[in-house]
C-alpha positions as CSV (number, residue, x, y, z in Angstrom):
1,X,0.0,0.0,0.0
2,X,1.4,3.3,-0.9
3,X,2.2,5.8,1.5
4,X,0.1,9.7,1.8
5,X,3.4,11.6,3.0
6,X,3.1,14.9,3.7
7,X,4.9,16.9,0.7
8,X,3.8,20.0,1.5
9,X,4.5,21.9,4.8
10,X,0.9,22.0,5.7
11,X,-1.1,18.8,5.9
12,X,-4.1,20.8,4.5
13,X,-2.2,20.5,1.3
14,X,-1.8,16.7,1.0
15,X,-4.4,14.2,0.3
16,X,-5.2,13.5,3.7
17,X,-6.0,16.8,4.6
18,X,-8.2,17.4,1.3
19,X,-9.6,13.9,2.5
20,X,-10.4,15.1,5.9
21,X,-11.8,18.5,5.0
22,X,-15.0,16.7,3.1
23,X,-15.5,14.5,5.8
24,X,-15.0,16.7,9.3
25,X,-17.3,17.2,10.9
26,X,-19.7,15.1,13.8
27,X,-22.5,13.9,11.8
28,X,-20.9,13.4,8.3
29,X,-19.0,10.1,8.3
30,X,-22.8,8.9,9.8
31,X,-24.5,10.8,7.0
32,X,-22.8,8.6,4.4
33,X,-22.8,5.6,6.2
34,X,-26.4,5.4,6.4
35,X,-27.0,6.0,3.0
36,X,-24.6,3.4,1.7
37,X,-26.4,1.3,4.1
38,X,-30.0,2.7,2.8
39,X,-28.9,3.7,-0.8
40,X,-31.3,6.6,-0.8
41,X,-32.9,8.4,2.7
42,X,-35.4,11.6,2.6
43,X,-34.5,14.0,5.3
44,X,-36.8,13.4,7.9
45,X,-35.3,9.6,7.8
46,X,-31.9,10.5,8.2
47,X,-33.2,12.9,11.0
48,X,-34.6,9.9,12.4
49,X,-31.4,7.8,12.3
50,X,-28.7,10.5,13.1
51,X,-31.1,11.2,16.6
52,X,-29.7,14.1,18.2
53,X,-28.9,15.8,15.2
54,X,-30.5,20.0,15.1
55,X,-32.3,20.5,12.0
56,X,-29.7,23.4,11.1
57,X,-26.9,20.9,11.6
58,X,-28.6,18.2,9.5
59,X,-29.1,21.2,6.7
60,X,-25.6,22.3,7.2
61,X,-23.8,18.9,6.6
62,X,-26.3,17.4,3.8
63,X,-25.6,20.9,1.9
64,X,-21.5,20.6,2.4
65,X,-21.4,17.0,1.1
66,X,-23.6,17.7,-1.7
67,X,-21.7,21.0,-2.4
68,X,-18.4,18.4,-2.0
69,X,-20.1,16.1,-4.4
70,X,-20.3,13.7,-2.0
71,X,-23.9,13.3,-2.6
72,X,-27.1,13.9,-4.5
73,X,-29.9,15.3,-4.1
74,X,-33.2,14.6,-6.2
75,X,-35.9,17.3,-5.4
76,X,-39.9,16.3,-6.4
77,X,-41.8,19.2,-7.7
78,X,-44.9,18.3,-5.3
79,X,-46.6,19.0,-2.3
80,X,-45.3,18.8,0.0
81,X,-42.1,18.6,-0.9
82,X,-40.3,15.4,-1.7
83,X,-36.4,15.1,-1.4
84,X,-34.3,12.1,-1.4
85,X,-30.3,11.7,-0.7
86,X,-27.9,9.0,-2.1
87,X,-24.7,8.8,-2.5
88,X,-22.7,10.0,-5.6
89,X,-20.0,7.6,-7.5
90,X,-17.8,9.6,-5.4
91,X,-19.2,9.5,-2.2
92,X,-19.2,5.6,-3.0
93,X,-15.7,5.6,-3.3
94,X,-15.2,6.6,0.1
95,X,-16.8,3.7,1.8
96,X,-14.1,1.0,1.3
97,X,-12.4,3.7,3.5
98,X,-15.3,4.2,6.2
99,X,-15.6,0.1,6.2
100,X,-11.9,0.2,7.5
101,X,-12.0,2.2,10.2
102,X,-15.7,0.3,10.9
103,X,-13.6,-2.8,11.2
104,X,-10.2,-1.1,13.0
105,X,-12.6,0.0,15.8
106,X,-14.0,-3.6,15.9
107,X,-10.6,-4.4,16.3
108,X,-9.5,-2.1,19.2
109,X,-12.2,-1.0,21.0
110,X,-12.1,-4.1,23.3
111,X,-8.4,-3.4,23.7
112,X,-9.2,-0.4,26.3
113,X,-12.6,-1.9,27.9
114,X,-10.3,-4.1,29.5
């Protein structure tokens, strides 16, 4: 596996950093693991299975993934209003990624509950 060194002084320059910035935040990584879980969510659903989530922070993150083209967003024209969420290609791509650090935690977590 190749390496992601950091080539640049700042490690918002490198590939990690770029990586980081589309998925930072507390709610995104759970955003697009439910829709690769779901394939496609309407809001109120992914309101649903976030829990806690504030309505301006569930706005806020679907709007910075889209924006990110992480996913997409199909609007109905009817009332009331109809959207539905799914992942783009590229959103897709970053699950092999999420599915790894599903299955590191599997992997460590019960090294500290001891």
């Amino acid at each position: 596996m190749a390496s992601c060194p950091p080539s640049a002084s700042e490690i918002d320059e490198t590939g990690f950093g770029y990586t980081l910035s589309l998925i930072n935040g507390k709610y995104k990584m759970a955003i697009l693991y439910w829709l690769s879980e779901h394939g496609v969510l309407r809001y109120s659903q992914l309101k649903r299975d976030l829990g806690a989530i504030s309505h301006k922070t569930l706005s806020a993150s679907l709007k910075e993934l889209e924006s990110d083209g992480l996913l997409t967003r199909k609007e109905y024209p009817q009332i009331p209003p109809k959207v539905e969420y799914s992942l783009s290609e590229m959103g897709r791509s970053l699950i092999p990624i999420l599915d790894a650090m599903c299955q590191w935690g599997e992997d460590h977590r019960r090294d500290t509950e001891a």
